[in-house]
N, C-alpha and C positions, 0 to 999 in steps of 0.2 A: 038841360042844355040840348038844342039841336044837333043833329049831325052837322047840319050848315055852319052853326056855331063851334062843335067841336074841331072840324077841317079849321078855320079860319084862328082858331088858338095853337092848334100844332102847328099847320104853316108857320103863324110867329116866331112858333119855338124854336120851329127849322132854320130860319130866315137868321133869326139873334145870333144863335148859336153859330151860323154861318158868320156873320158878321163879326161876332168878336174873336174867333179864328180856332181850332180846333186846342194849338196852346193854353186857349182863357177859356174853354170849353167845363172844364170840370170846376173850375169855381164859379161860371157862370148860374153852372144846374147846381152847386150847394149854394149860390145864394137865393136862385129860384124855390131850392126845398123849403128853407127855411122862411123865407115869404111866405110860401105855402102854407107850413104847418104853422106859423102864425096867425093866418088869416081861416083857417078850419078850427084851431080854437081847442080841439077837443084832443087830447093825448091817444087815447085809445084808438080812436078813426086814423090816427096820424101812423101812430102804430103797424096797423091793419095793412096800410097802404105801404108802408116801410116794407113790412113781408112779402107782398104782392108783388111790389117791384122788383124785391130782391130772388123770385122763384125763378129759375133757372136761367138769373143772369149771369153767372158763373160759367157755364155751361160750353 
């Protein structure tokens, strides 16, 4: 994926998220995960990325 490409899929995700309102916000991104890790297919990579995300979001 491009940068050009990757701008124009976060924009989306900013754009959605805006749109379906900061209340539908967090089951928007669990139905996006699980799209996701549907479509990567693989457990382990899904895994990987699960950790990733979750490093110092806590924070």
């Amino acid at each position: 994926m491009t940068d050009a490409e990757l701008d124009t899929v976060y924009t989306r995700l900013c754009k959605t998220m805006t749109q379906v309102g900061e209340a539908n916000a967090p089951m928007f991104l669990a139905r996006f995960a699980l799209l996701a890790i549907e479509k990567i297919g693989d457990a382990d990579v899904s895994l990987k990325l699960i950790d990733a995300a979750g490093e110092g979001a806590s924070e």
